[in-house]
C-alpha positions as a Markdown table, in Angstrom:
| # | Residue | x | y | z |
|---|---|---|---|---|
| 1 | Unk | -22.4 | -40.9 | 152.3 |
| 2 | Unk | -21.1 | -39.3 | 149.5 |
| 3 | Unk | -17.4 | -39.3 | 148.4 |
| 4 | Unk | -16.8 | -35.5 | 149.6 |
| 5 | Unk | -18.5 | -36.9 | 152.9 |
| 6 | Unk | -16.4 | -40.3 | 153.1 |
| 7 | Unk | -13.0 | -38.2 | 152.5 |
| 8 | Unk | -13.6 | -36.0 | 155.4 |
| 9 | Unk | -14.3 | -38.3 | 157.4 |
| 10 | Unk | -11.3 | -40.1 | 156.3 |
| 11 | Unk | -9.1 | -37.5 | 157.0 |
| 12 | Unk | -10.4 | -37.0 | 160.7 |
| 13 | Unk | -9.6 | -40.2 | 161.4 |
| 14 | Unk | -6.2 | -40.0 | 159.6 |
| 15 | Unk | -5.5 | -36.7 | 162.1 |
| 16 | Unk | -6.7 | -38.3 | 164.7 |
| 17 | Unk | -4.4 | -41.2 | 164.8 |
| 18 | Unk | -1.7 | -38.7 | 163.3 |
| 19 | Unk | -1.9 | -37.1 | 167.0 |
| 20 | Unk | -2.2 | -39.9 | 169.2 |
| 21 | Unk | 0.9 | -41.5 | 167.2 |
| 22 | Unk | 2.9 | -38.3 | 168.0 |
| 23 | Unk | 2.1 | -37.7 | 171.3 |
| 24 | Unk | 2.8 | -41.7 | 172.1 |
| 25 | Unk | 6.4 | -40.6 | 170.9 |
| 26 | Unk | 6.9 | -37.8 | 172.8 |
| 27 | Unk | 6.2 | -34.8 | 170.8 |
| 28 | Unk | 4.0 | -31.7 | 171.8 |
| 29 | Unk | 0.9 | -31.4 | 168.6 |
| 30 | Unk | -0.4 | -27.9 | 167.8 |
| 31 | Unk | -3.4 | -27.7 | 165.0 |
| 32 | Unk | -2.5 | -25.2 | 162.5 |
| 33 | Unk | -4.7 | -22.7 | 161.9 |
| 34 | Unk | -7.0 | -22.2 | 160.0 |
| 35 | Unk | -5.5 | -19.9 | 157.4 |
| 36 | Unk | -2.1 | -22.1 | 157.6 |
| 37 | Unk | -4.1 | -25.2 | 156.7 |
| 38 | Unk | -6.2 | -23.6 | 153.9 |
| 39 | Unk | -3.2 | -21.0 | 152.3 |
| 40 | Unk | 0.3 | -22.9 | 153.3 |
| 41 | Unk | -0.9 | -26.7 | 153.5 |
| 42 | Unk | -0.4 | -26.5 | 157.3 |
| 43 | Unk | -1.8 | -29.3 | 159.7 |
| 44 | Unk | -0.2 | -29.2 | 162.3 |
| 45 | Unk | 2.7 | -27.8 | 164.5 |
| 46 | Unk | 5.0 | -30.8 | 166.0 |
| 47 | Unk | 7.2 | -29.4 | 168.9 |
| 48 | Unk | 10.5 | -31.6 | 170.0 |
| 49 | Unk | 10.7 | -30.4 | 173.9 |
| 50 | Unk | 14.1 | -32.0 | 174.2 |
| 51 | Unk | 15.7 | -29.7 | 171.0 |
| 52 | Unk | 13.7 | -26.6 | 171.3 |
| 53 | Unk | 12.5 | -26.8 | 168.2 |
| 54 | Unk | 9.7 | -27.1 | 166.0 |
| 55 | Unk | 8.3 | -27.9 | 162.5 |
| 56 | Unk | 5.1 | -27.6 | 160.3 |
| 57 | Unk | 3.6 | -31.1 | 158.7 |
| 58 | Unk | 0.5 | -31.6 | 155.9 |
| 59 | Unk | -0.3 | -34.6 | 156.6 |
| 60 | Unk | -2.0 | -36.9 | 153.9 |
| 61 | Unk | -3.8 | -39.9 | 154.4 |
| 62 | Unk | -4.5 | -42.8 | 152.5 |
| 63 | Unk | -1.9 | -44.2 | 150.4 |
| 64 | Unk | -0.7 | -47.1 | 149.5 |
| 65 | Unk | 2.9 | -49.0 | 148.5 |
| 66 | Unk | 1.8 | -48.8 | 145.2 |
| 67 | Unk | -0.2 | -45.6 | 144.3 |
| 68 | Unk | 1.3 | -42.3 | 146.0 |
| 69 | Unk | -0.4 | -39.4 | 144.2 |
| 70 | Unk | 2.3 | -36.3 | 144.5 |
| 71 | Unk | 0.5 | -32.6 | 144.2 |
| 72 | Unk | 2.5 | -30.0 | 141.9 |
| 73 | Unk | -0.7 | -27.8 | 141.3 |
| 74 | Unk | -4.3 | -27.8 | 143.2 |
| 75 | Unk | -7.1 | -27.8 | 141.4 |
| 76 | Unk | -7.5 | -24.3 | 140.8 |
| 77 | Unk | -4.0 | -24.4 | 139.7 |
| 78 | Unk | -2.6 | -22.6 | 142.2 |
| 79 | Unk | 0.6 | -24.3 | 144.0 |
| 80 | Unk | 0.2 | -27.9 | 145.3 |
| 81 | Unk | 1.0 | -29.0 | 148.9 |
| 82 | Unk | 4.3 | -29.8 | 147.3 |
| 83 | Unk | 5.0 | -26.3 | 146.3 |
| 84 | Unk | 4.3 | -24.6 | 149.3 |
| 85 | Unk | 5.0 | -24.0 | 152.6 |
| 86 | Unk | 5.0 | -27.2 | 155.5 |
| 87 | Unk | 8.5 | -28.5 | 156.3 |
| 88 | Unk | 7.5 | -32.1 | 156.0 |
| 89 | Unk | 4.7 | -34.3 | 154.1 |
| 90 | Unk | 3.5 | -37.2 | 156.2 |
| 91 | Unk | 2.4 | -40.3 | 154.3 |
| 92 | Unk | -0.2 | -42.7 | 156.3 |
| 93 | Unk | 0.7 | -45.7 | 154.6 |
| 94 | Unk | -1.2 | -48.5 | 156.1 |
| 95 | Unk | 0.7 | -51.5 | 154.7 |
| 96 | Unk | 3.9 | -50.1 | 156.4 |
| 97 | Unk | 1.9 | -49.3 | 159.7 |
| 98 | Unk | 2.3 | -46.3 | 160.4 |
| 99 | Unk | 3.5 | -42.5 | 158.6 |
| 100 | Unk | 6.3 | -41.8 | 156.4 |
| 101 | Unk | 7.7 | -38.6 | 157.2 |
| 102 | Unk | 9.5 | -36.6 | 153.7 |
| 103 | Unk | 11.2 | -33.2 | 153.4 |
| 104 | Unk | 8.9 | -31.0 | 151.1 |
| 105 | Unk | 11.9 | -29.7 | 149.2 |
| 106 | Unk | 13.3 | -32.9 | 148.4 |
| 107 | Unk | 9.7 | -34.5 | 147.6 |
| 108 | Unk | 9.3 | -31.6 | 145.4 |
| 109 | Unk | 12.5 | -32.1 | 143.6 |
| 110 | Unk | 11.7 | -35.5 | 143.2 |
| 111 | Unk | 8.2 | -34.5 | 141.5 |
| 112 | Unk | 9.9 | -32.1 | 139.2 |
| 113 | Unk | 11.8 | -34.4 | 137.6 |
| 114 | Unk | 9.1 | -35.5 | 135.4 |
| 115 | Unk | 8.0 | -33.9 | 131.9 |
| 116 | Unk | 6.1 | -36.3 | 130.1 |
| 117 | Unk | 2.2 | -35.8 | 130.4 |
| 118 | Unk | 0.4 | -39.0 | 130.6 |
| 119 | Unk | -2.7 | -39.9 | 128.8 |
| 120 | Unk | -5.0 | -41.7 | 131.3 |
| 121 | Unk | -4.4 | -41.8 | 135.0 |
| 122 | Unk | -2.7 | -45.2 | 135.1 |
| 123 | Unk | 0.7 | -43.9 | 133.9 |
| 124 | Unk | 3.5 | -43.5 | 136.3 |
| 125 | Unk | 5.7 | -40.9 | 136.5 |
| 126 | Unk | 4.1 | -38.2 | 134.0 |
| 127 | Unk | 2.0 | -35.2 | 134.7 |
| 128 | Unk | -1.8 | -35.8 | 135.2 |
| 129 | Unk | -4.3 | -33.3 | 134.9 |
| 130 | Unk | -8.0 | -34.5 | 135.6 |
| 131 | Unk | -10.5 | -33.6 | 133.0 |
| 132 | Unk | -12.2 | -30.3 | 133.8 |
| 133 | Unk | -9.8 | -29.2 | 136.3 |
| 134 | Unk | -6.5 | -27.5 | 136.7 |
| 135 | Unk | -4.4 | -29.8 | 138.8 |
| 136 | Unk | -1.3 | -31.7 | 138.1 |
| 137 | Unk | -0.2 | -34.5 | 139.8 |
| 138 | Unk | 2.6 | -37.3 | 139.6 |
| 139 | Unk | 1.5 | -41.1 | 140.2 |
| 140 | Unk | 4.7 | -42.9 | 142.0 |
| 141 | Unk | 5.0 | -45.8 | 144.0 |
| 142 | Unk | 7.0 | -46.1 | 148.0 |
| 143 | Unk | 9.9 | -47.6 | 146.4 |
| 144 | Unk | 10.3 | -44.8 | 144.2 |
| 145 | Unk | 10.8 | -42.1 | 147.4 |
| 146 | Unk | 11.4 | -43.9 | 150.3 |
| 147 | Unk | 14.8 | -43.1 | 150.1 |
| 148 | Unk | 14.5 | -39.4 | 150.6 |
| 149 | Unk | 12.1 | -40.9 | 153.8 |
| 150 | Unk | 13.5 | -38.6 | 156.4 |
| 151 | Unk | 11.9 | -40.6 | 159.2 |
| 152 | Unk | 8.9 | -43.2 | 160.6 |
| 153 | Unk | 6.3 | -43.0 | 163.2 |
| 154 | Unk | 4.9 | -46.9 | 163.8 |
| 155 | Unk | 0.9 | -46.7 | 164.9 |
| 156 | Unk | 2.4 | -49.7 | 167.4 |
| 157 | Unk | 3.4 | -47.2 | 170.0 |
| 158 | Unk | 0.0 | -46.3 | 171.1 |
């Protein structure tokens, strides 16, 4: 399997347990389509029944305490998943057990506050840029965000 093939299939598993978390806790999952999830960074639809509401969520699997990769441009250059259109990034972080949901806005802002370009991609907060594409990324860690964490879904209630 080859790593385009292994992160696929990495993400369908991370959607998968992304759906059967939510639904254990009550909310109603709609997949996004498929021009929300390619042009606005769209996964999925959660609805809350009880509030009459609903919200969009690009959900990112994956990450760990200590190396959190934050998106300000893609690869073609174009806006990031920060800088674009879900209400909330989710964070599967399997050391806390379960997903991390953030505010986009206030993820972003956090992102934005850093100038500095970094030199190799071991650097913490600078901009990174991988060699022969057009993408800029932060590198932070959980302790750095989790306190604009709006809220947490444990895998335990499946």
């Amino acid at each position: 399997m080859n790593r385009k093939q292994y992160s696929y299939f990495q993400g369908r598993q991370t959607e998968e347990k992304f759906v059967r978390t939510m639904k254990a806790n009550g909310l109603e999952v709609t997949k996004s389509t498929r021009s929300e999830d390619v042009k606005q960074h769209i996964d999925y639809w959660l609805h809350l029944p009880v509030f009459n509401s609903r919200f969009s969520v690009d959900v990112k699997g994956n990450r760990h305490l200590d190396c959190i990769w934050l998106e300000l441009k893609n690869v073609r250059g174009n806006k990031g998943w920060l800088d674009c259109c879900s209400n909330y990034i989710v964070l599967d972080i399997a050391e806390l057990g379960g997903f991390c949901f953030f505010d986009r806005t206030r993820l972003l802002n956090f992102a934005q506050q850093f100038k500095e370009v970094a030199k190799n991609k071991t650097e913490f907060y600078k901009l990174y840029t991988r060699k022969g594409r057009k993408d800029v990324l932060v590198k932070v860690r959980y302790e750095d965000i989790k306190h604009i964490e709006a809220f947490f879904y444990s895998y335990d209630n499946f």
